[in-house]
Biotite code that builds the C-alpha atoms (Angstrom):
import biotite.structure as struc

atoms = struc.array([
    struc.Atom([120.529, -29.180, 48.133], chain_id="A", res_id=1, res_name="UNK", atom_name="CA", element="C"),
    struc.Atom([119.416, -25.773, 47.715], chain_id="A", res_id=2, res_name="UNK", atom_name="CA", element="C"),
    struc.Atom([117.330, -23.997, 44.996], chain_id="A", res_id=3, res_name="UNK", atom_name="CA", element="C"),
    struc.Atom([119.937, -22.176, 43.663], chain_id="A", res_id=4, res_name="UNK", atom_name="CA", element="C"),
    struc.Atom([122.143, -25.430, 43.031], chain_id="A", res_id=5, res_name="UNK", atom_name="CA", element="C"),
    struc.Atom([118.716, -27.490, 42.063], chain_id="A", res_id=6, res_name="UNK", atom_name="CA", element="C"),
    struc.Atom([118.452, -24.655, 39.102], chain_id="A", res_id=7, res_name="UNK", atom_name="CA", element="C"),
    struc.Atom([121.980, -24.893, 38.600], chain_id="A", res_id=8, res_name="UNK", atom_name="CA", element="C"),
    struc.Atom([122.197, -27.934, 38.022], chain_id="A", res_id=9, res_name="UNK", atom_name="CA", element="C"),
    struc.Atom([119.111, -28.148, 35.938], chain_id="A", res_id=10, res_name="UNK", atom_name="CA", element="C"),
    struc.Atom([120.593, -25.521, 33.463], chain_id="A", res_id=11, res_name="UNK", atom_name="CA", element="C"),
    struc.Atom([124.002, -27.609, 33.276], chain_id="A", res_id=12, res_name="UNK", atom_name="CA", element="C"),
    struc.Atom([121.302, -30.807, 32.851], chain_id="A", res_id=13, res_name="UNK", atom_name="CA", element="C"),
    struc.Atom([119.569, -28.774, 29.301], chain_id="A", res_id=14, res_name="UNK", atom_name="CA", element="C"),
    struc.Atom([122.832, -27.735, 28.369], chain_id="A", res_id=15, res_name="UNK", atom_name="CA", element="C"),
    struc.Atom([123.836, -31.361, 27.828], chain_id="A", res_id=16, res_name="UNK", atom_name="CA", element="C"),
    struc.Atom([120.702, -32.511, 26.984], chain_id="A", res_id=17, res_name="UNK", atom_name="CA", element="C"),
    struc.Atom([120.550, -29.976, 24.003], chain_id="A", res_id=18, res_name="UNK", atom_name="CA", element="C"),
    struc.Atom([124.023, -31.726, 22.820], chain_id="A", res_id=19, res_name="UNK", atom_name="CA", element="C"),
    struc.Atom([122.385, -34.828, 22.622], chain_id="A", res_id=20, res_name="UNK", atom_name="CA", element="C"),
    struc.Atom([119.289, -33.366, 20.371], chain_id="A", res_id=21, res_name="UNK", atom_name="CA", element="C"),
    struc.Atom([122.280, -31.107, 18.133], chain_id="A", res_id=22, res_name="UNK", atom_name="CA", element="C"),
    struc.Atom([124.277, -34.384, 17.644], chain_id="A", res_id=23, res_name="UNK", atom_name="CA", element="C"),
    struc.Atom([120.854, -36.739, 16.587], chain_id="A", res_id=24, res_name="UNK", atom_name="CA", element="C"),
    struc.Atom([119.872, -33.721, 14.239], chain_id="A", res_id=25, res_name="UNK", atom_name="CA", element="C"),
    struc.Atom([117.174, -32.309, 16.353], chain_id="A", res_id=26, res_name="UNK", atom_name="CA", element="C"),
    struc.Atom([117.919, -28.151, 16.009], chain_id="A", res_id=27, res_name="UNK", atom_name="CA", element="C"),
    struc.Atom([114.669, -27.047, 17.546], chain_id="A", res_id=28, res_name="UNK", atom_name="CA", element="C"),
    struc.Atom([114.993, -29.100, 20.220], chain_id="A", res_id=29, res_name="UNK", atom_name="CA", element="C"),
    struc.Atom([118.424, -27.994, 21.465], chain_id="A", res_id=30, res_name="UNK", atom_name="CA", element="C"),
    struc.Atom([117.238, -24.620, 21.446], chain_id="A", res_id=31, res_name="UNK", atom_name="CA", element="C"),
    struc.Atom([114.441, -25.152, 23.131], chain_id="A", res_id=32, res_name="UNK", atom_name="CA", element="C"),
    struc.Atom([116.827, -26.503, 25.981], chain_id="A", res_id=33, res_name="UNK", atom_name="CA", element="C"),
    struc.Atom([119.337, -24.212, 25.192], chain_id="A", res_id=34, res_name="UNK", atom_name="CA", element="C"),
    struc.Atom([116.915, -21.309, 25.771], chain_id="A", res_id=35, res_name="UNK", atom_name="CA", element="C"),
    struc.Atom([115.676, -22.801, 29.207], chain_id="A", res_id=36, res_name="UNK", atom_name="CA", element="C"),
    struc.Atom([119.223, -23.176, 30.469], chain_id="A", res_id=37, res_name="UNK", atom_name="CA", element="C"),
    struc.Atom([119.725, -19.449, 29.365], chain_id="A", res_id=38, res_name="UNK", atom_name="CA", element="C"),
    struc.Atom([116.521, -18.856, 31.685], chain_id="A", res_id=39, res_name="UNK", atom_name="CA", element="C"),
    struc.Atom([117.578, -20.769, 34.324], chain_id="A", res_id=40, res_name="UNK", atom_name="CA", element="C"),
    struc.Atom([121.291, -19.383, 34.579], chain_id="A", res_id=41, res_name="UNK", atom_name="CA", element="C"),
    struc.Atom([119.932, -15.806, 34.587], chain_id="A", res_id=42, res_name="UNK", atom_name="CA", element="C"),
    struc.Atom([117.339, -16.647, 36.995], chain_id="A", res_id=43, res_name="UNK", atom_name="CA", element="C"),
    struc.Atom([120.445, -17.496, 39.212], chain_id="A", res_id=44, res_name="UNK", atom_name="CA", element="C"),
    struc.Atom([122.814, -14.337, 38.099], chain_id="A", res_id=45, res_name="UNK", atom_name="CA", element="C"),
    struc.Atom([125.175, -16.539, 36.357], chain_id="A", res_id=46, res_name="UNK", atom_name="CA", element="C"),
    struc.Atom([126.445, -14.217, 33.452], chain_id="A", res_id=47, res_name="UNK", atom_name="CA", element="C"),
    struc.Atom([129.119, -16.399, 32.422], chain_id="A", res_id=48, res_name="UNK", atom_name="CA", element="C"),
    struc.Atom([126.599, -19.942, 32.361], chain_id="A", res_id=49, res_name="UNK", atom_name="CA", element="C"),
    struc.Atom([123.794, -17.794, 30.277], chain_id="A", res_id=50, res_name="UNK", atom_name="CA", element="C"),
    struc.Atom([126.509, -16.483, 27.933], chain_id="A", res_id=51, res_name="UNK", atom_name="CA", element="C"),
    struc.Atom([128.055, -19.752, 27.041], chain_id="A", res_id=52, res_name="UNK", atom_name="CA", element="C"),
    struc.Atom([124.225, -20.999, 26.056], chain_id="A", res_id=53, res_name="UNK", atom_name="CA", element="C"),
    struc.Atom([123.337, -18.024, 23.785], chain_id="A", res_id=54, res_name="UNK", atom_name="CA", element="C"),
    struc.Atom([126.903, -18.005, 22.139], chain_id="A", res_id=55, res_name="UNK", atom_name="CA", element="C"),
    struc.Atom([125.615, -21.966, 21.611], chain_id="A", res_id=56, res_name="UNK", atom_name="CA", element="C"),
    struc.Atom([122.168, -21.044, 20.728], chain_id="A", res_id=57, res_name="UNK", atom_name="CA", element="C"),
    struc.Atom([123.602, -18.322, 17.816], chain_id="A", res_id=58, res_name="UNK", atom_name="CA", element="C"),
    struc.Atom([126.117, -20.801, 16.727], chain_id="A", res_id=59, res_name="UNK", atom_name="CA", element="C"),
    struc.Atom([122.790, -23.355, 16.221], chain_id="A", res_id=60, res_name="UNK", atom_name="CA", element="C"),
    struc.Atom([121.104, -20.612, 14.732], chain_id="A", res_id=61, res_name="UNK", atom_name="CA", element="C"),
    struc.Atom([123.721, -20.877, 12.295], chain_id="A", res_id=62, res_name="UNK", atom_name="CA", element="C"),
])
């Protein structure tokens, strides 16, 4: 596997992972993830994978 689809797939990893925290009541922890995903999708020029996390993260955010 490359890199790019090791960081990919890390992103896609937080995103989830960040569900799990939102659904047990953990809020700063899914944004933590959720803002590492964000990091990790732009790292790899993926507007439309960073832009689905930060509409998530400002829906969190509340």
């Amino acid at each position: 596997m490359t890199a790019e689809g090791a960081d990919l797939q890390l992103a896609d990893a937080l995103e989830q992972r960040a569900e799990g925290h939102r659904l047990a009541g953990h809020p700063a922890e899914a944004a933590e993830d959720l803002r590492a995903a964000a990091a990790r999708y732009e790292k790899q020029e993926d507007a439309v994978g960073a832009e689905r996390v930060r509409e998530r993260l400002a829906a969190l955010a509340g």
